[in-house]
C-alpha positions in Angstrom: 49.3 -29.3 -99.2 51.5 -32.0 -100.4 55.1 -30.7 -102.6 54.6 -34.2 -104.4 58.0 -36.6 -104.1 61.1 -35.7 -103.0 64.1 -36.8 -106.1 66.1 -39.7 -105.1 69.7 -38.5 -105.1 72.3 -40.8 -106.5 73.8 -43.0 -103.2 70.7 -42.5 -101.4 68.8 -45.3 -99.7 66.3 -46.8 -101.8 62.6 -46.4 -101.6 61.3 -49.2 -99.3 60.2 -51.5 -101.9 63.4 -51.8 -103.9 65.2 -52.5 -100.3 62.1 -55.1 -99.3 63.1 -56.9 -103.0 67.3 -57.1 -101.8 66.5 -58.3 -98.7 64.4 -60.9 -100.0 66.6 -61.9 -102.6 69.8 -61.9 -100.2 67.9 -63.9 -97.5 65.2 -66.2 -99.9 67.3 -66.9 -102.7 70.6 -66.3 -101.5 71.8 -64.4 -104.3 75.5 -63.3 -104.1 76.5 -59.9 -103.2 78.1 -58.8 -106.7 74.5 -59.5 -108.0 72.9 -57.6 -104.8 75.3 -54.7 -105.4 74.6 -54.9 -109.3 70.8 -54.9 -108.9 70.8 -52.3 -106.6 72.8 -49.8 -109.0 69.9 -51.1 -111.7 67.3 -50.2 -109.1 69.3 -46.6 -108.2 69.0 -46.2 -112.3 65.1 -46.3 -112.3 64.6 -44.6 -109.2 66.7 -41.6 -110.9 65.0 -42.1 -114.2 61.5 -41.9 -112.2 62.5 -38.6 -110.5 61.2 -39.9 -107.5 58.1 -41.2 -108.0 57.2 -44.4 -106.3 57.4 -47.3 -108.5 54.0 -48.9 -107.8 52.5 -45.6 -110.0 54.9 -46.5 -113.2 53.4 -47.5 -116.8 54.9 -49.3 -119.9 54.8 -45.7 -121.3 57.8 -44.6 -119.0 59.4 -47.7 -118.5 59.9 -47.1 -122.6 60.9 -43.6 -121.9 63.6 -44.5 -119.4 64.9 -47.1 -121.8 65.4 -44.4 -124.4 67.0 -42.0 -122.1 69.7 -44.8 -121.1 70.8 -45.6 -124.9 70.6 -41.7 -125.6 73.2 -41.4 -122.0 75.0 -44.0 -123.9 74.3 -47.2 -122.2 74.4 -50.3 -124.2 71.9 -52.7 -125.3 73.6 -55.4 -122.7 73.4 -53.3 -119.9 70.3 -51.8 -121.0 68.8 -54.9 -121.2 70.5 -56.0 -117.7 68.3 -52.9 -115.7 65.4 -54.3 -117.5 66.0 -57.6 -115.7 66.3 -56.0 -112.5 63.4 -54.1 -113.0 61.7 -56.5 -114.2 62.4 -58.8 -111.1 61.2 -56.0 -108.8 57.7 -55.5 -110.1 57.1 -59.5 -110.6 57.9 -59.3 -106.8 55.3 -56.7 -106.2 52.9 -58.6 -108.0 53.3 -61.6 -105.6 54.1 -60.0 -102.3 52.3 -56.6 -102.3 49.9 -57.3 -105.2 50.7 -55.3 -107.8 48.5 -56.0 -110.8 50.7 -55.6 -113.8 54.4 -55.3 -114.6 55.3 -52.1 -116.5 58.5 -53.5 -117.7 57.0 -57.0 -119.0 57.5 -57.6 -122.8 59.8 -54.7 -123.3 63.2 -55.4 -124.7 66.4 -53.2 -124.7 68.1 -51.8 -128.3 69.9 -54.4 -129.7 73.6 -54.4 -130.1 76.2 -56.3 -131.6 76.8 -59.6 -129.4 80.6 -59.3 -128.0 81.8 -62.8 -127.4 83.6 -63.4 -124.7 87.8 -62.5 -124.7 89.8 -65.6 -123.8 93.6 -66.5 -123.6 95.2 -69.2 -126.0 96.5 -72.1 -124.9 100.2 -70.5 -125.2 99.0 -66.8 -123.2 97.4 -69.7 -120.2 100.7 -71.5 -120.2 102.8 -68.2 -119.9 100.8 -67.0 -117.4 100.8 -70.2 -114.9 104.4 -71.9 -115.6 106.7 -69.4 -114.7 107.8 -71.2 -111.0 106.6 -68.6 -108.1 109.9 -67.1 -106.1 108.2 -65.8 -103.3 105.3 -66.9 -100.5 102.7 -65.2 -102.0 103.6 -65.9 -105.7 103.1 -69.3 -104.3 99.3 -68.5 -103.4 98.9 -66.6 -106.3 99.6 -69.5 -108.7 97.7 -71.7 -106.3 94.8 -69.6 -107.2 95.2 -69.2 -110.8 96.2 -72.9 -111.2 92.5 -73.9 -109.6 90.5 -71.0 -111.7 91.6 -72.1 -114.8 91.8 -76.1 -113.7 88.4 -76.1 -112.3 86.2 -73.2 -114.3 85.5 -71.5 -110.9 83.7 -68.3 -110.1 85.7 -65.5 -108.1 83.0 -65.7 -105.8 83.4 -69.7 -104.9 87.4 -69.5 -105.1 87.4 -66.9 -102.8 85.1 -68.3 -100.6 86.7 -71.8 -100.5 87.9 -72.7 -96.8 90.8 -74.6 -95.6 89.7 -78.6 -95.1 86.4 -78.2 -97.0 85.4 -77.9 -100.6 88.8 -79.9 -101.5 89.0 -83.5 -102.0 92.1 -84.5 -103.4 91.2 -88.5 -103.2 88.7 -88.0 -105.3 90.2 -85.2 -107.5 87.3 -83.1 -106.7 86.6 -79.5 -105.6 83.1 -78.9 -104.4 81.5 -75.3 -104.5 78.4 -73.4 -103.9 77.5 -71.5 -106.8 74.7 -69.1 -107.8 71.4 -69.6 -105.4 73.1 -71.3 -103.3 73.5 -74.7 -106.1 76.3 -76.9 -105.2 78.6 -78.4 -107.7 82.0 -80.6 -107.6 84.4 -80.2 -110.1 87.6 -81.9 -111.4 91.1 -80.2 -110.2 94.1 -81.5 -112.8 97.0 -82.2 -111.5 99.0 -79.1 -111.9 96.6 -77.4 -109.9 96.7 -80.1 -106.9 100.8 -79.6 -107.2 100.3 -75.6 -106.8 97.7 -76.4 -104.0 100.0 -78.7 -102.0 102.8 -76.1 -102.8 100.8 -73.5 -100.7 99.7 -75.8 -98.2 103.1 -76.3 -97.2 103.8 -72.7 -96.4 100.1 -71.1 -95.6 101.2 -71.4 -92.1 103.9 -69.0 -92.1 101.1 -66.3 -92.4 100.4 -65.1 -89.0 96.2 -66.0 -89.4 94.2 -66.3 -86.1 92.0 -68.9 -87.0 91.0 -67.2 -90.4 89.6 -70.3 -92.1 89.7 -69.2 -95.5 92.2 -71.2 -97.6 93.7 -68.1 -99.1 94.7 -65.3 -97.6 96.4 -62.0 -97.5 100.0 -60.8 -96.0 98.0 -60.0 -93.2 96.9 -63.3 -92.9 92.7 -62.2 -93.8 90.5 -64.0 -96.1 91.3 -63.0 -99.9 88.7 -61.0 -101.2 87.5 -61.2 -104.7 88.6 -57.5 -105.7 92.3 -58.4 -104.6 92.5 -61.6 -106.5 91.3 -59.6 -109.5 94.1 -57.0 -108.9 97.1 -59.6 -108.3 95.9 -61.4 -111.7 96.1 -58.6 -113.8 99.5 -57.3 -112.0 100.4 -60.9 -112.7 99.6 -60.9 -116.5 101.7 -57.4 -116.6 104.5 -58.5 -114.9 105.0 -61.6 -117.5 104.2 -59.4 -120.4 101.1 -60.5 -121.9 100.0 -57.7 -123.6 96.3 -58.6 -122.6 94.4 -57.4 -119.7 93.8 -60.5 -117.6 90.6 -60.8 -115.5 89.3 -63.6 -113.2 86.3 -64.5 -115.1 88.9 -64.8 -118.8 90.4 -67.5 -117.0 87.2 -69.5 -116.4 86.1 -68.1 -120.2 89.5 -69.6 -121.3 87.9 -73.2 -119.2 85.1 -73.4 -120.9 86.6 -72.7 -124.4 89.1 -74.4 -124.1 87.4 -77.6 -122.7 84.8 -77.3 -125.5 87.6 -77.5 -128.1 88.7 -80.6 -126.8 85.9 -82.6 -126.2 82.8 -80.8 -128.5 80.6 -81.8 -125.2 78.3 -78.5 -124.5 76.6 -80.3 -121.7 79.7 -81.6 -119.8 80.7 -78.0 -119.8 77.5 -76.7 -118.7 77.2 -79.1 -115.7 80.8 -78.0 -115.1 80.8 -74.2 -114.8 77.9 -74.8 -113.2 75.4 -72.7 -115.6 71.1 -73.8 -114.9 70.1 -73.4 -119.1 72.4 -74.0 -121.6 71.5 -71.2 -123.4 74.3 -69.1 -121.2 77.3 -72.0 -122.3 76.5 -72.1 -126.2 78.4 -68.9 -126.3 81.5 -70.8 -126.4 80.6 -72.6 -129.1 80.9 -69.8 -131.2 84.5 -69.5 -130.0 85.0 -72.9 -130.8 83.7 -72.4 -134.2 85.8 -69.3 -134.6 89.1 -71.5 -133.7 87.8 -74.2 -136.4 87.1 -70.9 -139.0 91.2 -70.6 -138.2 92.3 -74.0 -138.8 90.4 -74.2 -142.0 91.8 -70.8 -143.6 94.9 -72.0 -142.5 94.9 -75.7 -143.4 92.6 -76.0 -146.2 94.0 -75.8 -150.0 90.3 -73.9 -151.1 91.0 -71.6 -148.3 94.5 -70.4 -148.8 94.9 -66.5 -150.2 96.2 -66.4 -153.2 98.3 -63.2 -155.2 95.8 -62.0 -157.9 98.0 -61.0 -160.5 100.6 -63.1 -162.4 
């Protein structure tokens, strides 16, 4: 007689479906790995939540369940809302490959929470963090990099991917990358960023790198990968004193927002960072409007505090 299903422990392999769906995605749409590794931790969540049971045999009813056992574990509405997308994308794929009639998850929506905009440096905190001139060889790649993230709007998945003689074009002031789903894009690098880039092509040599094509690379002369950029940026922003925890994607935040402020052109930035609905670059114009809320309490007669008594 049949025990029933056997609990998924956390790290175990997934049931054959939710692998059948990553594979598809890695090979059909060639999502990016973070997004692989991300769904699959959304994937380990329901499989937990479901105690084992295989996913084919789940209703709206649990999928509802699950959702409140996540905000009651403490999970936000963003990431709650971020396994539903996941899920979500598993079942529609059921329903086309395996034939699945309906999609437990469809039309449920996570607990709302308070939108968080994204943190972003000031004009000043960018400067500090890029001028200071580098004094060693790979200071020289590390403001290289920084110089072109914060230039060009990049992704730390398409800097770190970028290769020695491709993706560059300095006669044309371009950088060309391959974003999400495999979408190209080409970008304009300013001129600081070229000078940092020719600064480390002078020296990249010296790096001991047996062919290693990637155009930056580590003491060891390997392709920089996207968690040790992360790390030298934030030892970076320590070591100058920023009092702010510096992250790869605040420097293509601080981009966008601080493109937008200059120009007021949502779509420019859009086709720029590289984003397929402009729903995901309005955020930054409620930055923008928050650095126009400052200039007008600080400039404006109307706006000034004044001492109540007299």
């Amino acid at each position: 007689m049949s025990e029933g299903p056997t609990p998924i422990a956390e790290g175990s392999a997934l049931p054959a479906a939710g692998e059948d769906w990553l594979a598809w995605l890695a090979t059909q749409r060639r999502a990016a790995s973070l997004t692989l590794d991300a769904y699959r931790k959304d994937l380990a969540a329901l499989h937990r939540l479901a105690d084992g049971r295989d996913p084919v045999s789940l209703t709206p009813h649990d999928i509802r369940r699950f959702i409140g056992r996540l905000h009651a574990e403490g999970l936000s509405g963003r990431s709650i809302a971020r396994c539903l997308s996941a899920w979500r994308g598993l079942y529609r794929w059921l329903i086309r490959q395996r034939g699945l009639r309906a999609n437990p998850v469809e039309g449920i929506r996570a607990p709302k929470s308070p939108r968080r905009l994204p943190r972003v440096l000031s004009p000043d905190q960018a400067q500090a963090l890029l001028d200071p001139a580098p004094d060693s060889l790979l200071d020289i790649r590390d403001v290289a990099m920084f110089e072109l993230f914060y230039s060009s709007g990049l992704r730390l998945a398409e800097l770190a991917a970028l290769d020695i003689g491709t993706g560059l074009e300095p006669a044309e002031g371009m950088v060309t990358v391959t974003g999400k789903r495999g979408r190209s894009r080409s970008v304009p690098v300013g001129e600081k960023a070229w000078a940092a880039l020719r600064a480390w092509s002078a020296v990249r040599d010296r790096i001991p790198c047996a062919g290693e094509p990637a155009l930056f690379l580590t003491r060891s002369g390997r392709r920089m990968s996207p968690s040790a950029i992360r790390s030298r940026l934030a030892a970076r922003a320590r070591a100058l004193g920023l009092g702010v925890h510096v992250h790869p994607h605040m420097l293509r935040h601080s981009f966008a927002s601080h493109l937008l402020q200059s120009s007021g052109d949502l779509r420019a930035v859009q086709e720029l960072l590289g984003h397929a609905s402009i729903r995901s670059t309005q955020v930054y114009t409620h930055l923008d409007f928050q650095h126009l809320a400052k200039v007008y309490d600080a400039a404006h007669p109307r706006a000034k505090k004044h001492d109540s008594g007299t």
